[in-house]
Jmol script that loads the backbone (N, CA, C; Angstrom):
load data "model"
ATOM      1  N   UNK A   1    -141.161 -38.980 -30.855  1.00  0.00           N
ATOM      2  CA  UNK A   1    -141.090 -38.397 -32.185  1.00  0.00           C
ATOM      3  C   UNK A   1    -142.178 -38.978 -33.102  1.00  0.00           C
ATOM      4  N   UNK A   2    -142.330 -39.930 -33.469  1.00  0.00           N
ATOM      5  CA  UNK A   2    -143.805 -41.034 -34.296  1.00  0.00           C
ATOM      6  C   UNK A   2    -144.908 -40.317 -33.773  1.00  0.00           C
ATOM      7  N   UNK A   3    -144.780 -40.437 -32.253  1.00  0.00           N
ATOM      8  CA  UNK A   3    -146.044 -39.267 -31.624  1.00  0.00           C
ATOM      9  C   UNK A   3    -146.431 -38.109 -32.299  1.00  0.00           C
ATOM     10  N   UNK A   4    -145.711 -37.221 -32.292  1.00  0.00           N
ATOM     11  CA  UNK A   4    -145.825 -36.131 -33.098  1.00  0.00           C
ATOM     12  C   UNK A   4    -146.159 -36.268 -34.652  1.00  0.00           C
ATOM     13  N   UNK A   5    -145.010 -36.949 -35.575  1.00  0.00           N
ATOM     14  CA  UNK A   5    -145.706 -37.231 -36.919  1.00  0.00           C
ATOM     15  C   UNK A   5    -147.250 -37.957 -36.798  1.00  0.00           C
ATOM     16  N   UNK A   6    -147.629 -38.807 -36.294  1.00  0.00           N
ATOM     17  CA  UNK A   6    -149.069 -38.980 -36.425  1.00  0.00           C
ATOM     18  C   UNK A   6    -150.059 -38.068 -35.506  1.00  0.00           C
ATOM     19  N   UNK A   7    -149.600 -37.082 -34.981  1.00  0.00           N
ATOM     20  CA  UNK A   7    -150.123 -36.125 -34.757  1.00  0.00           C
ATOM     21  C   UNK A   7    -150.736 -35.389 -35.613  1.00  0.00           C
ATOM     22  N   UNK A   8    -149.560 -34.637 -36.335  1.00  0.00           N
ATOM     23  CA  UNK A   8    -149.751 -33.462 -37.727  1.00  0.00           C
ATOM     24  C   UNK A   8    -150.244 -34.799 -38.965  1.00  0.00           C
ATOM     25  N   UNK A   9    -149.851 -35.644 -38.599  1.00  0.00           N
ATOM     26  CA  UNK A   9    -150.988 -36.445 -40.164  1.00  0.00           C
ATOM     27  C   UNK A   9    -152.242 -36.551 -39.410  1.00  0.00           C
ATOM     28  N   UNK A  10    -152.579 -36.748 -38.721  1.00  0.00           N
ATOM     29  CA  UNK A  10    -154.437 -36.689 -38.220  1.00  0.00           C
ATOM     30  C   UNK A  10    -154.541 -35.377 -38.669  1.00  0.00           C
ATOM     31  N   UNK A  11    -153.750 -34.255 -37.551  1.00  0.00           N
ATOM     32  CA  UNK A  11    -153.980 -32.870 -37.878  1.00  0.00           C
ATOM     33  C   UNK A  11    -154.752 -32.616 -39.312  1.00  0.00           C
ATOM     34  N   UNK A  12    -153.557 -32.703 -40.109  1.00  0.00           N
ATOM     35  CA  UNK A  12    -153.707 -32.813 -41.524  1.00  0.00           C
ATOM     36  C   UNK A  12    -155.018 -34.063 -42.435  1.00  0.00           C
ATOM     37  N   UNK A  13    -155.049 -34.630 -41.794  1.00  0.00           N
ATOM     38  CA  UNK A  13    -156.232 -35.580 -42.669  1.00  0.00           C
ATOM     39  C   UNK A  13    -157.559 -34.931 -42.469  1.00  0.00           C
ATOM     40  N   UNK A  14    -157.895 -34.233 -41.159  1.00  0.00           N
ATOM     41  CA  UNK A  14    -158.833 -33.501 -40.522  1.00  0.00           C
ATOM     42  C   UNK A  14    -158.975 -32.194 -41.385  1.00  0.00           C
ATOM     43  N   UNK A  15    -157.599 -31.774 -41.397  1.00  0.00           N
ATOM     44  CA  UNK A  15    -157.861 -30.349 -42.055  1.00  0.00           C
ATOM     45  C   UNK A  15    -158.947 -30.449 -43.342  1.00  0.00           C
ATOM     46  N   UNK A  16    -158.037 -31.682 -44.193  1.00  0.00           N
ATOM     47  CA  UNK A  16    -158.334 -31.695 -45.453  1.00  0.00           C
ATOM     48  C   UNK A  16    -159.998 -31.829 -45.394  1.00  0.00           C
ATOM     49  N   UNK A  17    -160.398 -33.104 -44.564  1.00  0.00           N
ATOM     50  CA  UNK A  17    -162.151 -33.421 -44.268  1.00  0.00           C
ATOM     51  C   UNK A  17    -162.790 -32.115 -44.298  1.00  0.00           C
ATOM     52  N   UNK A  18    -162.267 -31.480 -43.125  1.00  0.00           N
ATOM     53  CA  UNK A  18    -163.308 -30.251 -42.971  1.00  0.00           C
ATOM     54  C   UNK A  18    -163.357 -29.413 -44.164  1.00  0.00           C
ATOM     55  N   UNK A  19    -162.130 -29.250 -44.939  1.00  0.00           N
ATOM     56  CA  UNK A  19    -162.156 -28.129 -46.175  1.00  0.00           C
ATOM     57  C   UNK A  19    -163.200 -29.003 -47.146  1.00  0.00           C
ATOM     58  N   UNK A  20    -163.179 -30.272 -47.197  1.00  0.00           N
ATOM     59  CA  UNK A  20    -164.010 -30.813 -48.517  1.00  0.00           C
ATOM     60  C   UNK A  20    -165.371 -30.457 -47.919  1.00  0.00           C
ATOM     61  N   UNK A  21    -165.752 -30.815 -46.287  1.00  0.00           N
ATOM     62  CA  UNK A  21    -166.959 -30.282 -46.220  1.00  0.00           C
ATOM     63  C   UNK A  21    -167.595 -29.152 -45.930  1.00  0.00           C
ATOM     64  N   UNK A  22    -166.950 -28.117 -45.701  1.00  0.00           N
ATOM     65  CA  UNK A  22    -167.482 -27.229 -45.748  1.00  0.00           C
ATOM     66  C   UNK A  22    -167.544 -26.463 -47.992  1.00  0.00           C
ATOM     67  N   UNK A  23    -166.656 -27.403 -48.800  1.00  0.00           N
ATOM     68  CA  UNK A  23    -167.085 -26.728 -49.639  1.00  0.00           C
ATOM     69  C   UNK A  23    -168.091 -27.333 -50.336  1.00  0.00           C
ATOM     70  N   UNK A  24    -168.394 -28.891 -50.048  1.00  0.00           N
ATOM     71  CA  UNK A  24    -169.544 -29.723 -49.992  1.00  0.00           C
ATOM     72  C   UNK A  24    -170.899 -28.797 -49.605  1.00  0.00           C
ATOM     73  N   UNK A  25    -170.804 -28.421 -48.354  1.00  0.00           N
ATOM     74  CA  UNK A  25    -171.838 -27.448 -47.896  1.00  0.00           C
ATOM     75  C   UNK A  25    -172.064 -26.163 -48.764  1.00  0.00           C
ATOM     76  N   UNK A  26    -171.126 -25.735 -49.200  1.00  0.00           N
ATOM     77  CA  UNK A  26    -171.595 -24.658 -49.957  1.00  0.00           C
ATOM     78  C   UNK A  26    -171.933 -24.366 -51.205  1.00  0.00           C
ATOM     79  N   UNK A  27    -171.305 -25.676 -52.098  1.00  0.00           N
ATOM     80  CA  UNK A  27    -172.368 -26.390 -53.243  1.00  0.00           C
ATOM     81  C   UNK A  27    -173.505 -26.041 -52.802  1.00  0.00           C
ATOM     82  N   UNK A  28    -173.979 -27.427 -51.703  1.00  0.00           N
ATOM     83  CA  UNK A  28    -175.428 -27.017 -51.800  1.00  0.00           C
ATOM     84  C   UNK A  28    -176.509 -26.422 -51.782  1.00  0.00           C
ATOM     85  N   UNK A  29    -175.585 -25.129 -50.770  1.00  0.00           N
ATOM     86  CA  UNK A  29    -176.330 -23.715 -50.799  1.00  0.00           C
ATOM     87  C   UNK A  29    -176.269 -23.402 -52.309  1.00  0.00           C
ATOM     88  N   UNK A  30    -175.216 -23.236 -53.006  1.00  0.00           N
ATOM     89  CA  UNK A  30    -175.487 -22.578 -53.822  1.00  0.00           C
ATOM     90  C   UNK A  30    -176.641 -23.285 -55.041  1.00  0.00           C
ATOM     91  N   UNK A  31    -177.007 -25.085 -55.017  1.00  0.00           N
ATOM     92  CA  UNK A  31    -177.402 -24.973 -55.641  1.00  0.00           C
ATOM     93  C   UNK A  31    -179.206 -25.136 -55.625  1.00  0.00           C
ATOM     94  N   UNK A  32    -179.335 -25.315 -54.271  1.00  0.00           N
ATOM     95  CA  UNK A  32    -180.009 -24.436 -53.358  1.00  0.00           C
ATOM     96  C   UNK A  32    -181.031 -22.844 -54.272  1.00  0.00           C
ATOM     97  N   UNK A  33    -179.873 -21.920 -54.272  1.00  0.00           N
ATOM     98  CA  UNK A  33    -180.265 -20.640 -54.621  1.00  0.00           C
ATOM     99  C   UNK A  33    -180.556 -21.104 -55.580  1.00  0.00           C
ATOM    100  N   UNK A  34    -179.416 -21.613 -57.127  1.00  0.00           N
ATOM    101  CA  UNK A  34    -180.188 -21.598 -58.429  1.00  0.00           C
ATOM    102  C   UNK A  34    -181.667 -21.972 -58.609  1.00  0.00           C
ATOM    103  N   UNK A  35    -181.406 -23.111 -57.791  1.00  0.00           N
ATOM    104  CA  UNK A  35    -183.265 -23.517 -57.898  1.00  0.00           C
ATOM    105  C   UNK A  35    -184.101 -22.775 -57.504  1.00  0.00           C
ATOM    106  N   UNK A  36    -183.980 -21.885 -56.713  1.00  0.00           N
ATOM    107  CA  UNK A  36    -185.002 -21.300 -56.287  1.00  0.00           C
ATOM    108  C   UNK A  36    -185.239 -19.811 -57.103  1.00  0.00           C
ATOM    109  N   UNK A  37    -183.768 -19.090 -57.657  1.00  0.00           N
ATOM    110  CA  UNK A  37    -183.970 -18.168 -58.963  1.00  0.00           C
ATOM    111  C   UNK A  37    -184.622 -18.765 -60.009  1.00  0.00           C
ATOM    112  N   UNK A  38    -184.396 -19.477 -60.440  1.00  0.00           N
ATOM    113  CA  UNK A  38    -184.909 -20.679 -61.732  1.00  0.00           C
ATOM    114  C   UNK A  38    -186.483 -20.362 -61.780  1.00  0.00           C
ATOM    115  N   UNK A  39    -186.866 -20.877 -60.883  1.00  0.00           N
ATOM    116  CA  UNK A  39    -188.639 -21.188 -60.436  1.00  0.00           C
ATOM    117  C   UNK A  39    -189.193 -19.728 -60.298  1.00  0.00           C
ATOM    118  N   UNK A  40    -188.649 -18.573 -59.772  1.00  0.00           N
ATOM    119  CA  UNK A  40    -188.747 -17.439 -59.966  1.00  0.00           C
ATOM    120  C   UNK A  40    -188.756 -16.455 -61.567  1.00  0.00           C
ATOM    121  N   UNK A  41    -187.620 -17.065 -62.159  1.00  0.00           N
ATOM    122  CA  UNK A  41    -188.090 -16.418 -63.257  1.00  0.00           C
ATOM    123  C   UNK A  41    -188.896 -17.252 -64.080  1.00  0.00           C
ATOM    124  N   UNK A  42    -189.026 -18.851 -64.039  1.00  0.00           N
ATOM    125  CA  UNK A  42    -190.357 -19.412 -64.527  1.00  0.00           C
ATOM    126  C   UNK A  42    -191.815 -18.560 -64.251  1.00  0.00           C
ATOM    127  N   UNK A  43    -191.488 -18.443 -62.641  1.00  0.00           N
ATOM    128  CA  UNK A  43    -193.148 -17.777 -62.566  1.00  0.00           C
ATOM    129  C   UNK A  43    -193.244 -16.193 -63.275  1.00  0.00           C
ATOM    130  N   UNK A  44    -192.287 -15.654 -63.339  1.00  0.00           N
ATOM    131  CA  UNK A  44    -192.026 -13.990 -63.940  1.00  0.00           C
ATOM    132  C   UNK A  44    -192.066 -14.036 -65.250  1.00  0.00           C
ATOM    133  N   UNK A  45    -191.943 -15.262 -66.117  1.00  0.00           N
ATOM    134  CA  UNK A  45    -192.074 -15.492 -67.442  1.00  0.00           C
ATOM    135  C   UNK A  45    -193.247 -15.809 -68.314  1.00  0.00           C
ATOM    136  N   UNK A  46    -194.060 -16.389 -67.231  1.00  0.00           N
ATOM    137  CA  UNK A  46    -195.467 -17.051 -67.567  1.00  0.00           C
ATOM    138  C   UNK A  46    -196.287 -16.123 -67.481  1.00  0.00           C
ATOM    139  N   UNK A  47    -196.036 -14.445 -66.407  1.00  0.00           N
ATOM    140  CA  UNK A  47    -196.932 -13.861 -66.313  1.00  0.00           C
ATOM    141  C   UNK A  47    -197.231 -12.681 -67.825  1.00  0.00           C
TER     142      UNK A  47
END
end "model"
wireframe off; spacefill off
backbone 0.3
color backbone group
């Protein structure tokens, strides 16, 4: 029985890791894109 509860708590500690990093990862895409719109309408502004 202990077997099992520290089973589903790894389970669960894992889950949680992967959800922070994959939304870690997608911060950085996104902030990623802003920078690169940003610098785009800098250059579209100057012209």
């Amino acid at each position: 029985m202990e077997l099992l509860f520290l089973i589903l708590i790894f389970a669960g500690i894992f889950s949680i890791y992967d959800a922070i990093r994959k939304l870690n990862s997608n911060l950085l895409e996104q902030t990623e894109e802003i920078k690169k719109m940003r610098e785009e309408l800098m250059r579209n502004n100057t012209k």
